[in-house]
N, C-alpha and C positions, 0 to 999 in steps of 0.2 A: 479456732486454729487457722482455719481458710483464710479469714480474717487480716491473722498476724500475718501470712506469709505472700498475703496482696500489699502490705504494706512496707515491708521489709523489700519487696521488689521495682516498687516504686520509685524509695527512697534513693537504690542502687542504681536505676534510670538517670536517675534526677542528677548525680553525679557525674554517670558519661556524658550527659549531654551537656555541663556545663565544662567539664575538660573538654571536650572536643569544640565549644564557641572561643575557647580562649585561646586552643591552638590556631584555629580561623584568623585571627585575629592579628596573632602573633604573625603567621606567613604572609598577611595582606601588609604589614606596615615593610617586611624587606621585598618586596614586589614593588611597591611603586618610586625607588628608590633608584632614575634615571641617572645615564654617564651624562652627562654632559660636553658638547661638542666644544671643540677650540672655537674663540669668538672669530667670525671672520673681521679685515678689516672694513667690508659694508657694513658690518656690523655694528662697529664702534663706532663709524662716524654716526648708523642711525642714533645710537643709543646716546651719543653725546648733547643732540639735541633735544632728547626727553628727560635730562636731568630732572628729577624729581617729582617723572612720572608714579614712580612704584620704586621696590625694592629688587627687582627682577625677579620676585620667586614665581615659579609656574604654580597657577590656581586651577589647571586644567584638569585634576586627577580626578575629582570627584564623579566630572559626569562621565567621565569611563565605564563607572563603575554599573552601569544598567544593566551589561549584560550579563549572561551566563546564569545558573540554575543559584536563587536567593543571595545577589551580591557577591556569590561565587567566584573565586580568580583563582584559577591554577596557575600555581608560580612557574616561570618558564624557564629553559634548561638553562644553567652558566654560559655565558659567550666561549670558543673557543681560546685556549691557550695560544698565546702569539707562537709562531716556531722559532729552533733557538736560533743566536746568530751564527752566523759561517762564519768559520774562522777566516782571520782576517787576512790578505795576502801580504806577500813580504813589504813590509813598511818603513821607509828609512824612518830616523831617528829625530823623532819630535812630530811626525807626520800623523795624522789620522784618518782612518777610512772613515768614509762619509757614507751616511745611511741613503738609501735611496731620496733624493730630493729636498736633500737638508735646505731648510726655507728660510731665509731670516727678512724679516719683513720691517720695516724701518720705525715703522707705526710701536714696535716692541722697543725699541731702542729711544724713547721719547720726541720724536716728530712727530708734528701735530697736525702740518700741512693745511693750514688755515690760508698760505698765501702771504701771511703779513710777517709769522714767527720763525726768524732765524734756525733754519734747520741743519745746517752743517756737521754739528758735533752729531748729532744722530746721526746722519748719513755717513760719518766717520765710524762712530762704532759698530754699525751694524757689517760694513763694508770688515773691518777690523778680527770681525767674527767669522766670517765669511771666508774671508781671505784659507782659515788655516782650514777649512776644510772642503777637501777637491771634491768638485762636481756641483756643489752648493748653489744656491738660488737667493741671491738677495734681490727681496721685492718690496718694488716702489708703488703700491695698490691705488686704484683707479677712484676715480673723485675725488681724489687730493690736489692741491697744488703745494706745494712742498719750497720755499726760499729756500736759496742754498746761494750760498757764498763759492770763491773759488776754492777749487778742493781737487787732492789728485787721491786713485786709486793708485795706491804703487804695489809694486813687488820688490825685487824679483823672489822674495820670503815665500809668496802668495803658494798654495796649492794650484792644480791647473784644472782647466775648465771649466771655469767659475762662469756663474749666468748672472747679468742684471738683468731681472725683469721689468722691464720699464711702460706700464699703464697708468698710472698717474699722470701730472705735469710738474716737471723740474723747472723753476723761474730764476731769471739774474736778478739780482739788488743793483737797483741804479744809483744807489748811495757811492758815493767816491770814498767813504770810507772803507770800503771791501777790495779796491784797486791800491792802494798806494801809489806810487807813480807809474803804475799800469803793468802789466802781466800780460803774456804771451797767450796764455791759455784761463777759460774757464771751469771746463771738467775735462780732466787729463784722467788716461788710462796708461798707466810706463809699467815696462819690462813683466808681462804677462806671457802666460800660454797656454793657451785654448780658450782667452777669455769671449763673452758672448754678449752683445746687448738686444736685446727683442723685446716685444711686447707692440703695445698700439696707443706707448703716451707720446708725449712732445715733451721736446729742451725748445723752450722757449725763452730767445736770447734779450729780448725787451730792449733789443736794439735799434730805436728811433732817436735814441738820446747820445746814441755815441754817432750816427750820422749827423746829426746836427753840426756837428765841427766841423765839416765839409760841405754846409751849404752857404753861401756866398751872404743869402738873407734869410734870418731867422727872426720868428717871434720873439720874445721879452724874454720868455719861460724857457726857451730851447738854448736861449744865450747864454744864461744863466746857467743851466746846468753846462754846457758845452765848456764855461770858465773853472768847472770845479771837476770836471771826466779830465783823465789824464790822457795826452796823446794817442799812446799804445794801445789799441783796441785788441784784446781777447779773443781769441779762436774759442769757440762755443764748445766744440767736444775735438778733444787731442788724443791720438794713438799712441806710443812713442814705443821703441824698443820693443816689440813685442810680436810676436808666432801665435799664428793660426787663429786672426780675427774675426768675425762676423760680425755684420749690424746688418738687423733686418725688421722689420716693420713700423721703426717712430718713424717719427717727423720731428725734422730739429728747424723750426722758423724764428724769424727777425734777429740772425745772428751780429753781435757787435761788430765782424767781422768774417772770417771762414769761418762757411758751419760748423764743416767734417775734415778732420787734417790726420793724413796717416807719415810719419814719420821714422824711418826705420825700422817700418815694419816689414814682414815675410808671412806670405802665405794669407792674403786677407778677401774675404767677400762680402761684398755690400749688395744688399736687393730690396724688392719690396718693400721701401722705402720715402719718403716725401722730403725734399729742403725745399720752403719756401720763404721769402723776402719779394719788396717790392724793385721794378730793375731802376729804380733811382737810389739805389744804397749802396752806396759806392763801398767797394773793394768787400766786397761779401761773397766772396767766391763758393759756389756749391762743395765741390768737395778737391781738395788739396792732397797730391802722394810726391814725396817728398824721400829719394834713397830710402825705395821700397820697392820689394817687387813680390812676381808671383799674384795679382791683385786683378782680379774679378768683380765687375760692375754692371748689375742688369737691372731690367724693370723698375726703376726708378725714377720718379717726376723731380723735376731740380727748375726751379724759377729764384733767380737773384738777383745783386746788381754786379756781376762781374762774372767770369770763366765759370760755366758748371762744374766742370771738371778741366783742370789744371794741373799740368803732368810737369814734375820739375827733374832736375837733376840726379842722376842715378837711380835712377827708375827703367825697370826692364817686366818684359811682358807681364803686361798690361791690355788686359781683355776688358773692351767696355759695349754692352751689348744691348738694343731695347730697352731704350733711356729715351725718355722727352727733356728739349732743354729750350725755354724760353719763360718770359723774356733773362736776358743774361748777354754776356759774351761769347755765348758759344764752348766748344770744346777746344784745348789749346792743347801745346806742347809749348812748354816756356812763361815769361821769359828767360833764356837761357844765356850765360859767360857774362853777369853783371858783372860792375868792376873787374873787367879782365879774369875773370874765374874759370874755372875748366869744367865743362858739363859733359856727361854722359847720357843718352839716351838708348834704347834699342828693344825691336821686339815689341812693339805696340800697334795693337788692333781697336778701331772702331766701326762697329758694323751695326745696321736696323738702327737706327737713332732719327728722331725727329725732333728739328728746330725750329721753332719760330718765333718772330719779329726779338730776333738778336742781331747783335752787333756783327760778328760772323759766323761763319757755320765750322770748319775744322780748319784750323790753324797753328803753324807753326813760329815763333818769334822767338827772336835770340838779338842778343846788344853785340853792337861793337864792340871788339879788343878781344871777347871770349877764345877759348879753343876747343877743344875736345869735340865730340860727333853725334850728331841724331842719326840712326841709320836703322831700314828695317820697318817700316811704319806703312798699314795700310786703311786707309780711311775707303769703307764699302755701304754701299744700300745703303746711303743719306737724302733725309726727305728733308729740304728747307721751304722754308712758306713765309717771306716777307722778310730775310734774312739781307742784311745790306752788303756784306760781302763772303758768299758763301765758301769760296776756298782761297786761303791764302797764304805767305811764307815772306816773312819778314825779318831781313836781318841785318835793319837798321832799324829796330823796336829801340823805343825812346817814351816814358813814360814822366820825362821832366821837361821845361820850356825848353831846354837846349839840350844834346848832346855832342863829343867833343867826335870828331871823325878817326877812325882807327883802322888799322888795315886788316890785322887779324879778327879771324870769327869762328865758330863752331862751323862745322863743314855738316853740310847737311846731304846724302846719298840714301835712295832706293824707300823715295815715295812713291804709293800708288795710291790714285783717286779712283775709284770703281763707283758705276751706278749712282752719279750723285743729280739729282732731278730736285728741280723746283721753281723757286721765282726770289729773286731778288731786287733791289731796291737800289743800289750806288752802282757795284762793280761785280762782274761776275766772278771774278778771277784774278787776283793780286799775287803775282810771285817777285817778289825781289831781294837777289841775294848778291852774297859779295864779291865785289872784282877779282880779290884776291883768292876766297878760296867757292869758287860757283858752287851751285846746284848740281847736280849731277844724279840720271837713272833716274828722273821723275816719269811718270806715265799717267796716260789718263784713258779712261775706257767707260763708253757709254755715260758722258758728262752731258746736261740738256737741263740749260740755267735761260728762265725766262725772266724779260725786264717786267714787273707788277704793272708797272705805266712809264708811259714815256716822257720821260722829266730831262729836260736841260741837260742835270746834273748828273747823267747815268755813262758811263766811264765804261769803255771796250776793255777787254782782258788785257792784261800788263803783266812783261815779264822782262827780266834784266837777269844777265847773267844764269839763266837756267835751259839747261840741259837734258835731254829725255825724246820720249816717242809717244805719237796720238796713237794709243792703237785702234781707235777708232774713230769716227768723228765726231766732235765737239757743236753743240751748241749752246752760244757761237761760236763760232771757230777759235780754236786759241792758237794762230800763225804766227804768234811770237814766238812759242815755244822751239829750241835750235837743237836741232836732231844731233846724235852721237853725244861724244864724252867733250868735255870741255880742256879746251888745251892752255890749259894754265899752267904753267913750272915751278907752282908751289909744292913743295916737299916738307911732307909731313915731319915734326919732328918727334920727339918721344912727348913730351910735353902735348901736341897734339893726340896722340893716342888714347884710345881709351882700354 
């Protein structure tokens, strides 16, 4: 009987212990049963060069498995519940709120960014997606070079506050089929607000081949292409119509022509930033503001072959601050009244800026015939270092073999030159303005401009027609300058006004 009831409890053992290997069994296959991360875009590029390495499944489960008491794995608690969403704030119509840091990365939108593969339409749709939802991130991911044809971001549809994240490299197509008879710009941003470009890529404008048409002698291969580039050379990256811009960390180098052009815009800062070009490339001006104001410019390196920065028409305070600019043209205001046109300037600061081996250091130039007025403008704490003509004010600026002589000009009042020390190379000091409408309220304080060497060709300070006060003294002396108000009987008309 002992017997039977040793065997009857066995039997009943033998049971739980094989229910309980199967439950094991059963909880270890939903345990190792990983989320999977979004692929990053390193990611893909790695994985595209290992094409048929494997099939991507992880074979790493098994040796996990050593630890804990006999293969043992306690299943581990459920991840937290997302919390739910906030409701949404008042949202016009069509509009959608945008989740924290909505991403759209271009590599999703099919760019391949190989360099060689027309990436346009990708950079269209992703931008497309983007657009409708404010605050959003379209990123252009790093170790790509990305071809891109010309293309605008437009609005004014768009949501606001949109981010390009620009860590890649964005390249131009030197194909003339991508120009037609030439375009003004290559990557336009129009009628935006709060839009944002950052990151640590480059627009690289692969502009050696559109200089080429402006060198006198060229190789076979530069001619050739120079017969099939149309004229009109492209601005590398355009602003247009748009509030409250920022660009801050690319670098936009070898533009076909202006790097960076802000046109009609309000409210704009640029910093922490690079434009480079060699200064034999002609008309590649650093960065171009164009009837825009409100515009902040610091810490930024600018080597090109023209004006680093180039202030035009309708442009009003204008802050440029702890900037290096060489080699180039220097810092300008103009050319301003082409063709008899009517320019507005006022309210522009240059201050902490270092130039050197440019053409000149801060400068004003305006054409015959113009009218309207620069007025309000202080160039302070400028360092030049091998600058040929470190301050000067020209307004008989002529950039063709001839100009025809005209009476009317922009009238230019209440320049001050503060603190500007260094060494120059031709002239220290060039002002020459019009008979008709002078100079007027120039000043100059703590000026101390040294010749680099004594050459023939080095030219005493020059002034005609300008009016003002030393307030202190000049090295060298600038005795041209003719103290008080200039007694000209020109009267302004409304047409002169600004």
């Amino acid at each position: 009987m002992n017997g039977v009831r040793r065997g009857c409890f066995g039997f009943l053992l033998l049971i739980l212990i094989c229910s309980n290997f199967d439950g094991c069994e059963g909880r270890k296959g939903w345990h190792w049963r990983h989320r999977q991360s979004p692929t990053s875009s390193l990611a893909r590029k790695k994985a595209r060069g290992n094409n048929g390495a494997g099939n991507g499944h992880s074979s790493g489960g098994g040796g996990a498995r050593g630890g804990g008491r006999s293969g043992y794995l306690s299943p581990l608690p459920p991840p937290p519940l997302p919390p739910p969403p906030s409701p949404s704030p008042n949202l016009k119509n069509g509009s959608q709120a945008a989740p924290a840091a909505a991403m759209f990365d271009v590599l999703d939108f099919g760019a391949k960014g190989d360099g060689v593969t027309d990436d346009t339409k990708a950079f269209e749709a992703a931008w497309a997606t983007a657009c409708k939802v404010g605050g959003s991130v379209m990123v252009v991911p790093a170790e790509f070079e990305f071809l891109v044809g010309p293309i605008s971001f437009s609005g004014p549809y768009c949501q606001t506050n949109i981010v390009f994240q620009l860590d890649g490299m964005i390249i131009a197509p030197t194909n003339a089929k991508y120009w037609g008879s030439g375009l003004l710009w290559w990557i336009e941003f129009s009628k935006l607000q709060g839009i944002t470009i950052q990151g640590s890529g480059v627009i690289e404008g692969r502009g050696s081949v559109w200089w080429a048409n402006n060198e006198p002698d060229v190789d076979s291969i530069k001619e050739e292409l120079s017969l099939v580039l149309p004229k009109i050379k492209p601005t590398a990256l355009r602003f247009y119509g748009s509030y409250n811009v920022t660009v801050r960390g690319i670098t936009i180098q070898n533009s076909q022509q202006c790097h960076l052009k802000f046109d009609n815009c309000e409210t704009v800062q640029v910093y922490n930033m690079t434009i480079a070009s060699p200064g034999n490339s002609l008309n590649t001006d650093g960065i171009h503001l164009q009837n825009s104001r409100d515009v902040m410019i610091h810490h930024t390196n600018m080597s090109c072959g023209d004006d680093c920065v180039s202030i035009q028409t309708g442009c009003s305070n204008i802050n440029i601050h702890s900037v290096t600019c060489g080699p180039g043209h220097g810092i300008s205001i103009g050319g301003l009244g082409r063709d008899n046109s009517k320019a507005c300037v006022s309210n522009i600061t240059v201050r902490d800026v270092n130039l050197h081996s440019t053409m000149t250091g801060v400068r004003i130039k305006t054409w015959q015939g113009g009218s309207g007025s620069v007025q309000n403008i202080r160039f302070s704490n400028i360092r030049v270092t091998e600058v040929q003509t470190p301050i000067m004010i020209d307004q008989f600026y002529c950039d063709r073999s001839s100009c025809k002589n005209q009476t009317s000009a922009v009238g230019l009042s209440g320049i001050a030159y503060e603190n500007i020390k260094g060494t120059y190379t031709v002239k220290p000091v060039h002002f020459a303005c019009s008979d008709a409408s002078p100079c007027s309220d120039i000043t100059l304080t703590q000026v101390e401009l040294q010749p680099l060497q004594e050459h023939y060709h080095m030219y005493e300070p020059f002034c005609w027609q300008t009016y003002g006060e030393l307030y202190t003294p000049t090295l060298p002396p600038v005795v041209c300058l003719q103290n008080g108000k200039p007694t000209s009987n020109h009267i302004l008309s409304d047409h002169d006004l600004c």
